[in-house]
DRENDOKE-155627 format. One record per residue (C-alpha): y, x, z. Coordinates in steps of 0.05 Angstrom, whole numbers, plus 32768, in hexadecimal, padded with zeros to 4 digits. Layout:
N
<py:Y px:X pz:Z>
...
This chain:
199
<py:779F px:726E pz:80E8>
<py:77BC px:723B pz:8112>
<py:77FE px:722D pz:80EA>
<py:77D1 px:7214 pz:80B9>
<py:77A8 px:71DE pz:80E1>
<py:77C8 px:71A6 pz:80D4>
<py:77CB px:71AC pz:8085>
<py:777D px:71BF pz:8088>
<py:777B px:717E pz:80B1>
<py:7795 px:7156 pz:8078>
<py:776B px:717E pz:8048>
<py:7729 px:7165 pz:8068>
<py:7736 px:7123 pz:8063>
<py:772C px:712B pz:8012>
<py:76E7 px:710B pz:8002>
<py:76B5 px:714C pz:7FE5>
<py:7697 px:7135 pz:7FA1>
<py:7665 px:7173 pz:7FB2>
<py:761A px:7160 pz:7FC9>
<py:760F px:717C pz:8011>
<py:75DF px:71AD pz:8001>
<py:7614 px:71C5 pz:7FC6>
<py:764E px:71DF pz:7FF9>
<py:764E px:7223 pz:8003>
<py:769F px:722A pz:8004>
<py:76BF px:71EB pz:8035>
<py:76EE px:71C4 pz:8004>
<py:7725 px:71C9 pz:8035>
<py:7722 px:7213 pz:8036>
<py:7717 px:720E pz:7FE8>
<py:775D px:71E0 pz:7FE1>
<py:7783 px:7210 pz:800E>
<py:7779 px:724C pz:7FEC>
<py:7781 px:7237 pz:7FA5>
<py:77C2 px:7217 pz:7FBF>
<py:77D4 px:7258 pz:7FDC>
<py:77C1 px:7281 pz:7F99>
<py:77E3 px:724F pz:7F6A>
<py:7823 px:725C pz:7FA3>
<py:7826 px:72A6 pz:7F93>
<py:7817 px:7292 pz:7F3F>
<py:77D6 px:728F pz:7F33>
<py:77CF px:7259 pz:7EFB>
<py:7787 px:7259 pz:7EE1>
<py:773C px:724E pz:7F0D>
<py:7732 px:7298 pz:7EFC>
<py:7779 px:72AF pz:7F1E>
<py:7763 px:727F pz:7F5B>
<py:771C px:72A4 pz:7F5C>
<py:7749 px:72EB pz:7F56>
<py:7770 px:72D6 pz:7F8E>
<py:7736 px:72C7 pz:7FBE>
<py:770F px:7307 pz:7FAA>
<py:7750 px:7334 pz:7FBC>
<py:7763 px:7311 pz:7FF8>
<py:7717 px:7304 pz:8016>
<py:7717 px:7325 pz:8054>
<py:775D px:7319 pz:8066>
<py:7748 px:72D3 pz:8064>
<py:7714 px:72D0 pz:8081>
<py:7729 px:72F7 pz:80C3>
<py:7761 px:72C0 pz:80BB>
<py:7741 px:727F pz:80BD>
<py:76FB px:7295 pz:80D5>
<py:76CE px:728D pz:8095>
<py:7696 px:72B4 pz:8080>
<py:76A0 px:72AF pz:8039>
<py:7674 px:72F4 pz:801A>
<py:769C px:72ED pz:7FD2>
<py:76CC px:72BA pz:7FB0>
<py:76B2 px:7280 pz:7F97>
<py:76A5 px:7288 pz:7F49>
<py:76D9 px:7266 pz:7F1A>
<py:76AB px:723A pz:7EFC>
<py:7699 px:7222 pz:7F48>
<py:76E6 px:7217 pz:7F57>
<py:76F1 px:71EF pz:7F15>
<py:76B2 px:71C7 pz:7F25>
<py:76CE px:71BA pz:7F72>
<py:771E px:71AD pz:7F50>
<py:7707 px:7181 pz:7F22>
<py:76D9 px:7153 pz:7F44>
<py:770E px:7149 pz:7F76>
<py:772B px:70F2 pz:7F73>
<py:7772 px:7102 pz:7F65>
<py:7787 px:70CA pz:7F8C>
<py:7769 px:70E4 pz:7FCA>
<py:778D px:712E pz:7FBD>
<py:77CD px:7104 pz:7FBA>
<py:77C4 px:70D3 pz:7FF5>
<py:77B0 px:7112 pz:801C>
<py:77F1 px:713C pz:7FFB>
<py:781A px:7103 pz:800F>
<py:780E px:70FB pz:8054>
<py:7817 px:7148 pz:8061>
<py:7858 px:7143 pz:803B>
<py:7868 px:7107 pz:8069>
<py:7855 px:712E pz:80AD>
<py:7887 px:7164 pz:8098>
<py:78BF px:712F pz:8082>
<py:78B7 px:7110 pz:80C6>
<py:78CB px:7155 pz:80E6>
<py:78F8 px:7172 pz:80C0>
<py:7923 px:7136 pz:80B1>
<py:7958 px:70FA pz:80D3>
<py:793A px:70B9 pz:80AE>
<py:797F px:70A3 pz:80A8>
<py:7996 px:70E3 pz:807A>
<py:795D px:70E7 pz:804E>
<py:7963 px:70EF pz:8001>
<py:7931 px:70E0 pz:7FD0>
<py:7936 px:70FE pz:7F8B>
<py:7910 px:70DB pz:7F5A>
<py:7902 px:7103 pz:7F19>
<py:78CF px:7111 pz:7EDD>
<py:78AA px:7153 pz:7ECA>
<py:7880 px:715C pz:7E8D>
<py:7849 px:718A pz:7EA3>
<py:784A px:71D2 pz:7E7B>
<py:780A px:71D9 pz:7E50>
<py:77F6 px:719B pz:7E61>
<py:77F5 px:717E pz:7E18>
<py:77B0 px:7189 pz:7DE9>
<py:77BF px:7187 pz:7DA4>
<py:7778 px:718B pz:7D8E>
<py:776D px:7145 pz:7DB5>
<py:77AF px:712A pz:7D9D>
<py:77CB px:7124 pz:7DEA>
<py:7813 px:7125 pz:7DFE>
<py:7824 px:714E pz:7E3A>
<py:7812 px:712D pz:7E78>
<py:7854 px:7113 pz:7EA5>
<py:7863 px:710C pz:7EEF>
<py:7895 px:70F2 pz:7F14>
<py:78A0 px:7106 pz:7F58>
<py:78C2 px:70F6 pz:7F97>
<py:78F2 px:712A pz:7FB2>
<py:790C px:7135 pz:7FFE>
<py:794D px:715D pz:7FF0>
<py:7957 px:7161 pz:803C>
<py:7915 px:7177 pz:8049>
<py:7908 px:71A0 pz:8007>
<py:78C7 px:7178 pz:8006>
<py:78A5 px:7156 pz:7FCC>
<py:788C px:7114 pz:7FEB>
<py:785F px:70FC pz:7FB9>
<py:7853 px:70FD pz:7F73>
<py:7839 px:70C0 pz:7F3E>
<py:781E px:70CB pz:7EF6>
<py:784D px:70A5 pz:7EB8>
<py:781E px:7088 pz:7E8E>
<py:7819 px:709D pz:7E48>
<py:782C px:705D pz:7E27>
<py:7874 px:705A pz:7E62>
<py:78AA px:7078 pz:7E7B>
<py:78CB px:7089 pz:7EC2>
<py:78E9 px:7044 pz:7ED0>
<py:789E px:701E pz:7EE2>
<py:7886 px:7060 pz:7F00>
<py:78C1 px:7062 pz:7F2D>
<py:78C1 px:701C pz:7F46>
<py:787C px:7028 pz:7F5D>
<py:7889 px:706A pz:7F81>
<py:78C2 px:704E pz:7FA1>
<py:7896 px:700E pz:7FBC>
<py:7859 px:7047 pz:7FD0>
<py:7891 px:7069 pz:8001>
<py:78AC px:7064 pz:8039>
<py:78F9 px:7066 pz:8022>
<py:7918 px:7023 pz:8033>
<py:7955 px:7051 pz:805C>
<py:795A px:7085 pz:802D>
<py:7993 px:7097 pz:7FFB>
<py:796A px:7098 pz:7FB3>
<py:797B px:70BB pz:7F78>
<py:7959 px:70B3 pz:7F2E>
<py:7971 px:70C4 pz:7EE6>
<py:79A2 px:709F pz:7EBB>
<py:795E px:708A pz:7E9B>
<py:795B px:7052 pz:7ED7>
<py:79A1 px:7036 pz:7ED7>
<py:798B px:6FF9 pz:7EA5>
<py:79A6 px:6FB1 pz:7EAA>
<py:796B px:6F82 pz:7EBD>
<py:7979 px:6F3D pz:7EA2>
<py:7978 px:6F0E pz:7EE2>
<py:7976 px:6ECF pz:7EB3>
<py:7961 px:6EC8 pz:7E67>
<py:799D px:6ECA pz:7E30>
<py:79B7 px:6E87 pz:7E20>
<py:7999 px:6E64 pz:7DEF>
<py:79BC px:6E66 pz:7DA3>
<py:79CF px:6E17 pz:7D8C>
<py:79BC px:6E10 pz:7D40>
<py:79ED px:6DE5 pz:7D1C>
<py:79CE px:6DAD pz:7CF3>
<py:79E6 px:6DAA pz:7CAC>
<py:79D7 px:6D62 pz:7C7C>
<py:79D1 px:6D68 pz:7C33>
């Protein structure tokens, strides 16, 4: 399927942590169509194995593959999971970019900074908090540009400042929470003069 050449470019470009001899299902193909299940609410490696299984032959006849069943659930989690996230982002980011590019003036672009708490991403038998992005929003483009973990110990304000010098934004209009409008001392507060007292 031609339309989706380009994103299955991008896709290849993601390092496989399989062995050669270990890749029955291509990772890009793999990537696109638990994408595509998640897309239509699919939220577990079993829904993403359901997915495949119902919509086999209509993708294969699409993109060409040969693919006799869907891969297991336990082989997706194995492929999902061994995945760098870094690269997945890097590779994310520079399809979100091609699109930008298209679909938008450089001069008129809006980035919306802002902070999600992933659902369900918390484990109480571990004693973790729920895991938090923040992400970079083209409202001209309807795109999410990129997106940048806030570390446990943080909060937005550091995890913005280093989105913001990861992009390419130095035209755009950029908007954040009242979270970021803070004074930043430009010099140190004067110092207090002690008055001596004699006994």
């Amino acid at each position: 399927m031609q339309s989706f050449d380009p994103f299955l470019a991008v896709l290849r470009e993601i390092p496989d942590p399989r062995r050669a001899e270990g890749m029955l299902y291509k990772l890009p193909y793999v990537l696109l169509f638990a994408i595509l299940a998640v897309v239509t609410g699919g939220n577990s490696f079993r829904s993403i194995e359901t997915f495949i299984r119902v919509h086999r032959h209509r993708l294969n006849t699409a993109f060409g593959l040969r693919w006799r069943r869907a891969p297991a659930h336990t082989a997706i989690r194995y492929i999902l999971q061994g995945l760098n996230p870094q690269d997945v982002e890097q590779a994310f980011r520079r399809h979100a970019a091609g699109l930008r590019d298209n679909a938008t003036d450089p001069l008129r672009r809006t980035i919306s900074l802002d902070g999600k708490t992933l659902r369900r991403s918390f484990d109480n038998f571990t004693d973790r908090k729920a895991a938090q992005l923040l992400h970079a929003f083209d409202t001209e483009a309807g795109l999410v540009l990129a997106h940048i973990d806030i570390d446990e110990k943080s909060n937005e304000i550091p995890a913005a400042q280093r989105l913001l010098g990861e992009l390419q934004v130095a035209q755009s209009v950029i908007t954040l929470d009242a979270l970021h409008c803070q004074k930043k001392p430009s010099r140190p507060p004067p110092r207090r003069r002690h008055r001596l007292s004699s006994n």
